[in-house]
N, C-alpha and C positions, 0 to 999 in steps of 0.2 A: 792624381788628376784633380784639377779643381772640381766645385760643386758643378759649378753651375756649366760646367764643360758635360761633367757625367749624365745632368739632367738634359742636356742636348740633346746629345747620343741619345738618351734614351727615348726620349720623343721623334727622334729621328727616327730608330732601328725601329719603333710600334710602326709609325705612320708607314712607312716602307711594308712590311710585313704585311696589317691588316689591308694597305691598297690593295695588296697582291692576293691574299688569301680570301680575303671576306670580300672585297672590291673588284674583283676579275675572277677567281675560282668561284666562289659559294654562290657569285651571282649568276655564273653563266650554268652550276649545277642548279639552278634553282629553274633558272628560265628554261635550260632544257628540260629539265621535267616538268614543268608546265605545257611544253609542247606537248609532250608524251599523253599527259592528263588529256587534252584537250581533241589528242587524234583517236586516243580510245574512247572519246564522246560525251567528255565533261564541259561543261560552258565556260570558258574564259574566266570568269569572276568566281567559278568554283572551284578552280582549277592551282588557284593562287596560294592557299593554305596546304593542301596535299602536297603540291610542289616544295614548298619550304620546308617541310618536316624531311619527306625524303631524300632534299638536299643535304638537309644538318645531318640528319643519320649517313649518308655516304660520306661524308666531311668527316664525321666523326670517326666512323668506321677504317677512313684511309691514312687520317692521324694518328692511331691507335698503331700501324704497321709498323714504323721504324721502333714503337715502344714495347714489343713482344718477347722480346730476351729479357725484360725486368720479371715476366711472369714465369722461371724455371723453375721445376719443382724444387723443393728443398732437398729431397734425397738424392739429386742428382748434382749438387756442388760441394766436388771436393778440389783440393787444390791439391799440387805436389811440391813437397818441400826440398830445394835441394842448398846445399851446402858445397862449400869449396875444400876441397881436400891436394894436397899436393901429391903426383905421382911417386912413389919412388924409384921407379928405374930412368924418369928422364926430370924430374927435378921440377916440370909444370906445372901450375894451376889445373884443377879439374873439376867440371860439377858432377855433383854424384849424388842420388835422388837417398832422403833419407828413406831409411829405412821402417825405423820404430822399435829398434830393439833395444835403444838405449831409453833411459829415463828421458835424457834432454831432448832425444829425436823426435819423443810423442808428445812431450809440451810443446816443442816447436810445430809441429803438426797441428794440434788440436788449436794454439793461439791462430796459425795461418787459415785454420778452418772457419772460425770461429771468426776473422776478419773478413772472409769472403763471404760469409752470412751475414753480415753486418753490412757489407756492401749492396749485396742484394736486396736487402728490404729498403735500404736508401733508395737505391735505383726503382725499387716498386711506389715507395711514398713519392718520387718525383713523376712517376709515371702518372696514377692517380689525380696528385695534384695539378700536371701540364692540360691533364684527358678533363679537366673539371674547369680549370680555367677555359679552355679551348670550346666546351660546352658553353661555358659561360658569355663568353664571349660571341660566338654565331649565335645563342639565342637573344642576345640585346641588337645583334641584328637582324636577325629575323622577323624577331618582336616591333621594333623601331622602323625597319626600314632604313638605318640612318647609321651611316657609318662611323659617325662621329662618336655614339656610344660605345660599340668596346676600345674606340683608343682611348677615350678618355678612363675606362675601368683598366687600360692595359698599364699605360703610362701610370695611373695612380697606384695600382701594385709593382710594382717595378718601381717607383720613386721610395715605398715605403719601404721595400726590401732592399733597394740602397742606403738608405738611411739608417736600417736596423745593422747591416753588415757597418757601417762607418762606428757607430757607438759597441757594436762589439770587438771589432778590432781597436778602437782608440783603449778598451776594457783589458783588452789582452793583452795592449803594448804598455801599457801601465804595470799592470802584474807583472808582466817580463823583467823591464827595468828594475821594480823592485826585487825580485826575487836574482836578479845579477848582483845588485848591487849588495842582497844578503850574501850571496856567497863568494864575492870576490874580499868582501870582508872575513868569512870565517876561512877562507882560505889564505889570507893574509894574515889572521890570528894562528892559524895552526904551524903557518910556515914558519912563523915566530917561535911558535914552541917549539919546534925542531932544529932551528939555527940556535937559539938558545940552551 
């Protein structure tokens, strides 16, 4: 995709989002707890800062729901390894859960574990990271008043973090090519030395 296509979308998909969230949700949480403030007998003008905390805390609180499977304890992720084994009285494919009684069955096991641990602190650092930007972002509107601030903080992480993936992938498609290019040569050398 071109650049200036991706930096569209991207200013598109904020401006969509924070209308909806920060722009129709946070505010109507805000307002009605301002109402609330106001019927249990706070004045109007006092009632304006209470309201906004309590909104960003329920905001915050209801964002955090779909991100609660990142938080499993670590003693309770294990994976099951299975391997294909072919039947011998009907000749089938079949999966069949290893074991571990073999040497190669508990490396396989322990790598498969050890990548599902590795998945899960992923899923917690992105969790973390969305719950902090998502703070970050209702508090520059809360703060502001002005909706204009977190798209502009949204859009510019989001631009940087497109930018950084472009220079890492152009990083790795260079490596790649070289390192094909090293071995369709030594494998072209060897093949020499075997026809010869």
């Amino acid at each position: 995709m071109a650049v200036w296509k991706e930096y569209a979308l991207i200013a598109a998909h904020t401006l969509a989002g924070e209308m909806l969230y920060r722009g129709v949700i946070l505010t109507f949480l805000i307002t009605w707890s301002a109402d609330r403030f106001v019927e249990a007998g706070m004045f109007p003008d006092e009632a304006t800062r209470p309201a906004q905390l309590t909104a960003l805390g329920v905001f915050l609180l209801l964002s955090l729901v779909p991100k609660r499977s990142a938080f499993v304890p670590r003693s309770e992720v294990k994976l099951k390894v299975r391997k294909i084994e072919k039947n011998k009285i009907t000749g089938k494919n079949k999966l069949v859960e290893v074991q571990g009684d073999a040497e190669e069955d508990r490396r396989a096991q322990a790598k498969a574990n050890q990548m599902l641990v590795l998945r899960l602190y992923v899923k917690r650092y992105e969790a973390v990271r969305d719950t902090l930007e998502e703070l970050l972002a209702c508090g520059a509107f809360v703060l502001t008043g002005n909706l204009l601030a977190p798209i502009a903080g949204l859009i510019a992480t989001d631009s940087a973090f497109s930018a950084w993936q472009r220079v890492v992938h152009t990083r790795n498609y260079d490596e790649y090519k070289q390192n094909r290019e090293r071995l369709l040569k030594a494998a072209e050398a060897r093949l020499g030395e075997i026809r010869g």
